[in-house]
Backbone bond lengths (Angstrom), bond angles and torsions (degrees), N, CA, C in turn:
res aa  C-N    CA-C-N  psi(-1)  N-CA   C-N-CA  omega(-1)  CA-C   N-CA-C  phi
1 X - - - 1.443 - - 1.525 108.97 -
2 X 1.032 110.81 135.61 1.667 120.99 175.74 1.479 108.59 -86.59
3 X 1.325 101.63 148.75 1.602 103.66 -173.77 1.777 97.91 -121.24
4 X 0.954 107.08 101.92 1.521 108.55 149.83 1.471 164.22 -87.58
5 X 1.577 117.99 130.38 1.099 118.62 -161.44 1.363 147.02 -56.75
6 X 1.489 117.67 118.90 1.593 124.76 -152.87 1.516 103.16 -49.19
7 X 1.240 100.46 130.16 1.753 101.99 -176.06 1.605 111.93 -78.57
8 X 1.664 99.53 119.06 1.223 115.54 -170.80 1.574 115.95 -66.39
9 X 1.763 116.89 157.10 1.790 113.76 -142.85 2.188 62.64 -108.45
10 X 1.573 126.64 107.92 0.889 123.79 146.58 1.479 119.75 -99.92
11 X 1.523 141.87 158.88 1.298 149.66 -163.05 1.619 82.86 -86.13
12 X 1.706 115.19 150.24 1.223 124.33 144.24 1.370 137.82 -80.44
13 X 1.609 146.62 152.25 1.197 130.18 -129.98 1.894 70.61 -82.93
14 X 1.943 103.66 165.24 1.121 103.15 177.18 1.544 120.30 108.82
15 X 1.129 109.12 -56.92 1.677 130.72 -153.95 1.673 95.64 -84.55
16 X 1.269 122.58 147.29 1.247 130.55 -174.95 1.327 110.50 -117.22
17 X 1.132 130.89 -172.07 1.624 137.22 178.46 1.204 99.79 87.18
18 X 1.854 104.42 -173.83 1.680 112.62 -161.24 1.302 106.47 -77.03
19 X 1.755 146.69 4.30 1.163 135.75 147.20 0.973 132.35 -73.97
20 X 1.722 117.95 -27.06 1.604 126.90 161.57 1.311 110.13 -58.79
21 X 0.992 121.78 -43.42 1.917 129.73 -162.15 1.575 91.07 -69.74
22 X 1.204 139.65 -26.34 1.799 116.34 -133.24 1.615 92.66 -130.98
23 X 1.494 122.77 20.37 1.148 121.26 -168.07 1.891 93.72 -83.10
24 X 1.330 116.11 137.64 1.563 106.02 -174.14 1.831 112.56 -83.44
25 X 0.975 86.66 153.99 1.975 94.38 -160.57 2.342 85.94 -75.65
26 X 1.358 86.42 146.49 1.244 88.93 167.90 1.167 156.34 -83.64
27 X 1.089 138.00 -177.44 1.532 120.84 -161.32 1.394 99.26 -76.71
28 X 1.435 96.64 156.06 1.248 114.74 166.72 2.087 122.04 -41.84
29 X 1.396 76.11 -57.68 1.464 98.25 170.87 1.399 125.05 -52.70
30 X 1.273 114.59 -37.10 1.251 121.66 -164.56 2.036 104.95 -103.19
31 X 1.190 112.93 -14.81 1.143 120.37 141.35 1.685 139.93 -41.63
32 X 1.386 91.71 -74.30 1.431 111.18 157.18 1.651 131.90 -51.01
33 X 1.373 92.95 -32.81 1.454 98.34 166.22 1.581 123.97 -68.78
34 X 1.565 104.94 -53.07 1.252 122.13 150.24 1.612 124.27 -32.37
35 X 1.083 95.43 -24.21 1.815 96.55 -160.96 1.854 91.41 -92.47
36 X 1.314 113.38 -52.22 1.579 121.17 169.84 1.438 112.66 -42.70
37 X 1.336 121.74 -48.07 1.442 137.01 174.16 1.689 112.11 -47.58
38 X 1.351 101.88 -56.36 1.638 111.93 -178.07 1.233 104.92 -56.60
39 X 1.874 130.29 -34.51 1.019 123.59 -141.63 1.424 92.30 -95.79
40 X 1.138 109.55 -34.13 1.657 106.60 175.07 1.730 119.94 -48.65
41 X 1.175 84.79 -40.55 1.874 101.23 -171.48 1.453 103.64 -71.26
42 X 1.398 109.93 -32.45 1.680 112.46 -170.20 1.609 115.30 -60.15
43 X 1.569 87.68 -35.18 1.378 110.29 -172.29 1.338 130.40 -45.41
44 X 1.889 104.99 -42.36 1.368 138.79 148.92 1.562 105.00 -52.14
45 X 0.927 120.26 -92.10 1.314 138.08 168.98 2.109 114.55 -7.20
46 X 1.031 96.38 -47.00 1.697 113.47 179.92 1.568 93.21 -91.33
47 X 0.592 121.45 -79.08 1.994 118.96 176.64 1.097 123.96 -36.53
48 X 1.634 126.04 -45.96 1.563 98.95 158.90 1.429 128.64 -89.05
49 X 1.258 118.71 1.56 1.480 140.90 157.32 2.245 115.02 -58.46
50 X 1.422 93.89 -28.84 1.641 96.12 -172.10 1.812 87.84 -111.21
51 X 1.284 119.46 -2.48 1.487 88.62 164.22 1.527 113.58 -94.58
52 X 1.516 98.23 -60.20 1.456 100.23 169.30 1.884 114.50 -22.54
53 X 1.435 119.05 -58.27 0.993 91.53 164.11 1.094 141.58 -87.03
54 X 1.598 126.30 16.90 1.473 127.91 171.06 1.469 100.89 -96.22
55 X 1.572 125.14 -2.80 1.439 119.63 165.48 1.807 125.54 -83.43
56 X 1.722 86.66 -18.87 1.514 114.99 170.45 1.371 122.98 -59.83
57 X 1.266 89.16 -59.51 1.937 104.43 -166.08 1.500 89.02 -83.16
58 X 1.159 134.79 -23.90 1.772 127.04 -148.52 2.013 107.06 67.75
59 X 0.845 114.78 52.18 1.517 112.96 167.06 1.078 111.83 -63.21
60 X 1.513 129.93 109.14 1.172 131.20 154.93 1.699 113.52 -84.44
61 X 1.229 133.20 -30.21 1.522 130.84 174.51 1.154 118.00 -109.50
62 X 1.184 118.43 167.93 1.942 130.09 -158.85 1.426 91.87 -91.77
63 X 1.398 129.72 0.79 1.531 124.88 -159.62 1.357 85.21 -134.54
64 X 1.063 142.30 -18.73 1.716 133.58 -160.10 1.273 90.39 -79.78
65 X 1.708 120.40 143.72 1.550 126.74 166.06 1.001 109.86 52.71
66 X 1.716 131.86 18.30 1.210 123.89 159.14 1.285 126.48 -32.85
67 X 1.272 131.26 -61.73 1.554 128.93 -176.06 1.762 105.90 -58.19
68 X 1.292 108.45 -19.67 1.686 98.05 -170.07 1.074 109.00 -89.97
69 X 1.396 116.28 -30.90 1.539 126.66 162.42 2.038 120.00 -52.38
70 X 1.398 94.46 -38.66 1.762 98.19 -174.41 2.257 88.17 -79.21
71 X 1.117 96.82 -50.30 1.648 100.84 -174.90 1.833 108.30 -38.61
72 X 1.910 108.49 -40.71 1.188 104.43 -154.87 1.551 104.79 -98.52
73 X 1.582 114.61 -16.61 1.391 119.63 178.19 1.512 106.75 -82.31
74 X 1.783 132.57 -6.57 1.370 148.29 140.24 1.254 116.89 -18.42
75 X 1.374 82.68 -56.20 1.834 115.14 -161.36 1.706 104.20 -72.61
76 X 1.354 118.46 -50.21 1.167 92.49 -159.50 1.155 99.27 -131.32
77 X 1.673 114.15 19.25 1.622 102.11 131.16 1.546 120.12 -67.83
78 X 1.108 117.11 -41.04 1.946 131.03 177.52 1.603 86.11 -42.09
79 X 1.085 124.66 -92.88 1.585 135.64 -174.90 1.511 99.81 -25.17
80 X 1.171 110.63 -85.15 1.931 108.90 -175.65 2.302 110.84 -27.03
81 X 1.144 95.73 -59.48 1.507 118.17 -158.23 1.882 79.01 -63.03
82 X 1.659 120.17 -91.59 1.337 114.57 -177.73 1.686 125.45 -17.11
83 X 1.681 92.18 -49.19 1.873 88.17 -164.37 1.703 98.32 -77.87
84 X 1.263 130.70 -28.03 1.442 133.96 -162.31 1.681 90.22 -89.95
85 X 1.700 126.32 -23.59 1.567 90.70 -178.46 1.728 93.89 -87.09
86 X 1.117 128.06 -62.46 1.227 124.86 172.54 1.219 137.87 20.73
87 X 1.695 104.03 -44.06 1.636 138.62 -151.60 1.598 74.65 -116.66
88 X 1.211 154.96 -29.71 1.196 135.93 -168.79 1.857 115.05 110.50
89 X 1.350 118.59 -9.13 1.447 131.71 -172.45 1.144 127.91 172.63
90 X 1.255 110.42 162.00 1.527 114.54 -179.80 1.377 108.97 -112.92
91 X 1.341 142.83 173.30 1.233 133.14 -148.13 1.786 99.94 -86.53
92 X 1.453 109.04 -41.69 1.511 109.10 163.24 1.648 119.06 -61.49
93 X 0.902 125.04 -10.09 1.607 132.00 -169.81 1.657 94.44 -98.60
94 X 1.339 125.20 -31.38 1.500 144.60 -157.28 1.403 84.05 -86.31
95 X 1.404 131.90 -57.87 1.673 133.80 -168.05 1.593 110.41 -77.24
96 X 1.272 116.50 -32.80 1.632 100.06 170.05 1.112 115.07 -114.35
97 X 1.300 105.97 32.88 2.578 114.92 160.07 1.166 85.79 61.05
98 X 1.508 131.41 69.67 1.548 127.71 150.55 1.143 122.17 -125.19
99 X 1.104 122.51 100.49 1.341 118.20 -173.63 2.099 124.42 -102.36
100 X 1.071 97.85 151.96 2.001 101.70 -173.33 1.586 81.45 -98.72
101 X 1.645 99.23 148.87 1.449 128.42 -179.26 1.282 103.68 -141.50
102 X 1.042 145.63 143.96 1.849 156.93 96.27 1.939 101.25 -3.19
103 X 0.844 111.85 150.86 1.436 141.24 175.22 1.888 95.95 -49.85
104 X 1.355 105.63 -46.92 1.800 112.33 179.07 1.266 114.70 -61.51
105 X 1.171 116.34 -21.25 1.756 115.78 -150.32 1.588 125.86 99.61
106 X 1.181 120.78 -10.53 1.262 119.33 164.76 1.551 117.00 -109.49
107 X 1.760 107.08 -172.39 1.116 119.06 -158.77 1.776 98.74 -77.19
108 X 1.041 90.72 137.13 2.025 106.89 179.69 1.662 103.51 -40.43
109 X 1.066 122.39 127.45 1.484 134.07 148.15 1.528 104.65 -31.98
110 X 1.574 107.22 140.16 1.353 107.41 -170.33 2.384 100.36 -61.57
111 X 1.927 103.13 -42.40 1.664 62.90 179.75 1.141 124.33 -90.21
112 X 1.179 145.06 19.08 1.943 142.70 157.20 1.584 94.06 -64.00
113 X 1.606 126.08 -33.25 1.039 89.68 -167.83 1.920 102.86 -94.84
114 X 1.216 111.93 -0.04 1.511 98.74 166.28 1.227 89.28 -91.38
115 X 1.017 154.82 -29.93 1.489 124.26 155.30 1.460 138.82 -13.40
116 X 1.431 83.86 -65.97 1.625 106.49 168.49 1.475 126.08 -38.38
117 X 1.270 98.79 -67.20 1.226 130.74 167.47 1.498 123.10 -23.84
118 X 1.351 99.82 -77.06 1.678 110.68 166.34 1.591 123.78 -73.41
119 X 1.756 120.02 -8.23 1.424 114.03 149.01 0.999 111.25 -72.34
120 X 1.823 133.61 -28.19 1.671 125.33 -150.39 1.457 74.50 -82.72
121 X 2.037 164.53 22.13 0.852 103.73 165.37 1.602 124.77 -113.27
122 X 1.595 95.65 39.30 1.728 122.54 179.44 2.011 95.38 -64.32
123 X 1.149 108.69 -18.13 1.475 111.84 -167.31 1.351 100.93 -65.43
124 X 1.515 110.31 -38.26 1.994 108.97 -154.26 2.183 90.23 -119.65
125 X 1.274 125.44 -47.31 0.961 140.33 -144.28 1.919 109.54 -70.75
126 X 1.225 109.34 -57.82 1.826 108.55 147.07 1.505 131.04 -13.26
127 X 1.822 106.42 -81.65 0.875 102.45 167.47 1.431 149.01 -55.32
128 X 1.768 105.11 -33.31 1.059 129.36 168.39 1.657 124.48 -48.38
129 X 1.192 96.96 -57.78 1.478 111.42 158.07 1.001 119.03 -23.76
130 X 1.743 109.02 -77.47 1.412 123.60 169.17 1.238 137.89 -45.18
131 X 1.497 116.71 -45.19 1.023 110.07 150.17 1.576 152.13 -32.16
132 X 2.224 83.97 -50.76 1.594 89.67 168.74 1.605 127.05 -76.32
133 X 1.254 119.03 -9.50 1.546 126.01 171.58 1.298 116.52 -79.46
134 X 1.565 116.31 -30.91 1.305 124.71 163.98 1.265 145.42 -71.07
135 X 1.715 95.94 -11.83 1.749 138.81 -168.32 1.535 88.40 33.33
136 X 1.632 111.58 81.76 1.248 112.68 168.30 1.606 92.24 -110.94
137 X 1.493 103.33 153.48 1.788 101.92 -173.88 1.798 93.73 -155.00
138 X 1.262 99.21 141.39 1.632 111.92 178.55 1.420 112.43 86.23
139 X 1.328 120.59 -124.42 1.222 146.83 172.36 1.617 120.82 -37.94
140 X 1.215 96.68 -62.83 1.218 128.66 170.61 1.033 113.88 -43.08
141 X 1.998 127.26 -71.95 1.167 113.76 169.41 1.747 134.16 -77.49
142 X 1.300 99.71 -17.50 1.575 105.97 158.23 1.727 118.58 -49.54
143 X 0.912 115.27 -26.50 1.517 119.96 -170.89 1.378 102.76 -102.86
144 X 1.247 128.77 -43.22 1.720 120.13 158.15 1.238 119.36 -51.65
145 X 1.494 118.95 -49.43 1.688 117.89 164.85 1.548 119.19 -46.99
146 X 1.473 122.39 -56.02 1.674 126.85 169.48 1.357 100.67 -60.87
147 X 1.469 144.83 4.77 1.430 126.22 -170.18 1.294 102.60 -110.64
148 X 1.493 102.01 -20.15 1.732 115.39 -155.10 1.679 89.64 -97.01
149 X 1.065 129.88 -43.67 1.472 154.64 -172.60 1.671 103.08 -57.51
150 X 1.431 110.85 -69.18 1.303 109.74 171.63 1.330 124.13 -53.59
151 X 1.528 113.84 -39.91 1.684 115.66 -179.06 1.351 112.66 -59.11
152 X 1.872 114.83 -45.25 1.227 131.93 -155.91 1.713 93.23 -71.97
153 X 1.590 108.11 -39.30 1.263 98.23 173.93 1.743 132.50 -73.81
154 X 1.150 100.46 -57.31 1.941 102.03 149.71 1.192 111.53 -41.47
155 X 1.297 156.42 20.27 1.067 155.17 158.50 1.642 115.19 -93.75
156 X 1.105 122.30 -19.47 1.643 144.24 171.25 1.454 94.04 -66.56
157 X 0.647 142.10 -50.74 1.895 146.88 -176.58 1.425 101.62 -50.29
158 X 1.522 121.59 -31.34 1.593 120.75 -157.09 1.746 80.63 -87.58
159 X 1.375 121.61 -33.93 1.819 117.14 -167.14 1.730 103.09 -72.26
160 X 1.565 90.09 147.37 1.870 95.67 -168.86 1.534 101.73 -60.90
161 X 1.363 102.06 -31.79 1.754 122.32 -172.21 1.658 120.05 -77.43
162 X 1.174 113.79 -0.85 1.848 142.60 -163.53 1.389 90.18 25.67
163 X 1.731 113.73 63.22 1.259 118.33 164.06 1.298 133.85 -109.50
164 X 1.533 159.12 150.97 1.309 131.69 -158.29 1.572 96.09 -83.18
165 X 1.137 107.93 163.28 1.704 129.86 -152.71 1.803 81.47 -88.54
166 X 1.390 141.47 -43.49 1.265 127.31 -179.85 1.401 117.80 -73.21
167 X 1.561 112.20 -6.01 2.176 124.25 163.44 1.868 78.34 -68.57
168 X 1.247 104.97 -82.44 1.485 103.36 -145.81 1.861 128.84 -44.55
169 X 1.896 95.83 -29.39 1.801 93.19 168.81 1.323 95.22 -87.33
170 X 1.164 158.69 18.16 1.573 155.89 -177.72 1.968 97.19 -103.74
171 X 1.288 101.03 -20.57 1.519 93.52 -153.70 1.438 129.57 46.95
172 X 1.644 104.21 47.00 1.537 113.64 164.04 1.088 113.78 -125.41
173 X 1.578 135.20 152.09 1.291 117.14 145.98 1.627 114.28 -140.86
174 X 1.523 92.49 -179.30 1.575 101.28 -165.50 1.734 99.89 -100.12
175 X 1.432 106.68 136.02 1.626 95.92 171.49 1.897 96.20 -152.65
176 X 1.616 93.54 163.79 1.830 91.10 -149.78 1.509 93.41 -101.67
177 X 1.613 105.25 131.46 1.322 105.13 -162.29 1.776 104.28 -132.67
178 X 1.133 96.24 80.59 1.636 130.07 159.08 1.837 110.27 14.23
179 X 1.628 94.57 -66.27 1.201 132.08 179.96 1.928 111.33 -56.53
180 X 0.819 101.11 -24.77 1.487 97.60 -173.05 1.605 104.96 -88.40
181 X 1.200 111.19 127.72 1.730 114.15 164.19 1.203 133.35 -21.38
182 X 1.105 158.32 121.35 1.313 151.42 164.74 1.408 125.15 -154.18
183 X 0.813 110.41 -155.16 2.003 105.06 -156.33 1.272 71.79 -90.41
184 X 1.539 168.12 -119.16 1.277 141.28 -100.88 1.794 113.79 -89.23
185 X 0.964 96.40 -13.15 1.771 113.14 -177.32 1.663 115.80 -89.03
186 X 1.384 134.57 -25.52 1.453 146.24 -136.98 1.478 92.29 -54.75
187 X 1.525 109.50 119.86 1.119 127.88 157.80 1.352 114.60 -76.70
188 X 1.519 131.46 124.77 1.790 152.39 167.18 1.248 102.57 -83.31
């Protein structure tokens, strides 16, 4: 006979009090995984965002309206990221039970989470920099970006909360919540 495990009393995304607060932030790993996940989706996400506006402006070149193009894919990544943390997740955050909270237990106020937003972009924006002062190109700066990426991420280990340091000046954080639906969990 199999013995099965007493179903644990977890908070639902949303809900506040001392079961919302105490949900444990997630792995490192499972972050990162998450983070690969988003990037796939973004990918979509940025592509029909740069045609629409290359159907807008009439772009005929990969260089024409460049800056209005980086200005406008700003835009509605900011919009995507704000309205999806808001709601409590993003569709990759939805598949590995991770959910963003406010300090209360619920989903971030729309501005903490443009907050968020414009701290998360210590992730890409450093290196980038660097790169361009260094006129590093290809290889070169791909491997400063994964170097800068990993540190920035090992750097969550130094937080009491093993949360990324752009949750903690945002006053959000991420914690892994069992309870929420997802591709291995789907509640009927």
């Amino acid at each position: 006979m199999i013995k099965q495990a007493a179903p644990q009393s977890v908070a639902p995304a949303g809900t506040t009090g001392p079961e919302g607060s105490h949900l444990p932030a997630p792995t490192l790993r499972r972050r990162l995984a998450c983070w690969l996940y988003e990037g796939v989706l973004l990918f979509g996400v940025v592509f029909v965002a740069s045609l629409l506006f290359s159907v807008v402006t009439q772009t005929r070149h990969g260089l024409q309206h460049r800056p209005e193009l980086q200005a406008f894919l700003f835009l509605v990544l900011g919009i995507y990221f704000t309205w999806c943390w808001t709601h409590s997740h993003t569709l990759p955050m939805r598949t590995w039970h991770i959910r963003i909270q406010g300090p209360d237990g619920r989903p971030p106020s729309p501005g903490r989470a443009l907050r968020r937003y414009l701290l998360s972009w210590i992730w890409l924006l450093p290196p980038l920099a660097l790169g361009s002062l260094l006129a590093l190109q290809g290889g070169q700066l791909l491997a400063l970006t994964l170097g800068w990426i990993a540190c920035w991420a090992a750097l969550s280990y130094l937080h009491p909360k093993r949360q990324f340091w752009h949750d903690a000046w945002a006053g959000t954080e991420l914690v892994f919540d069992p309870s929420q639906p997802g591709k291995a969990g789907r509640k009927s």
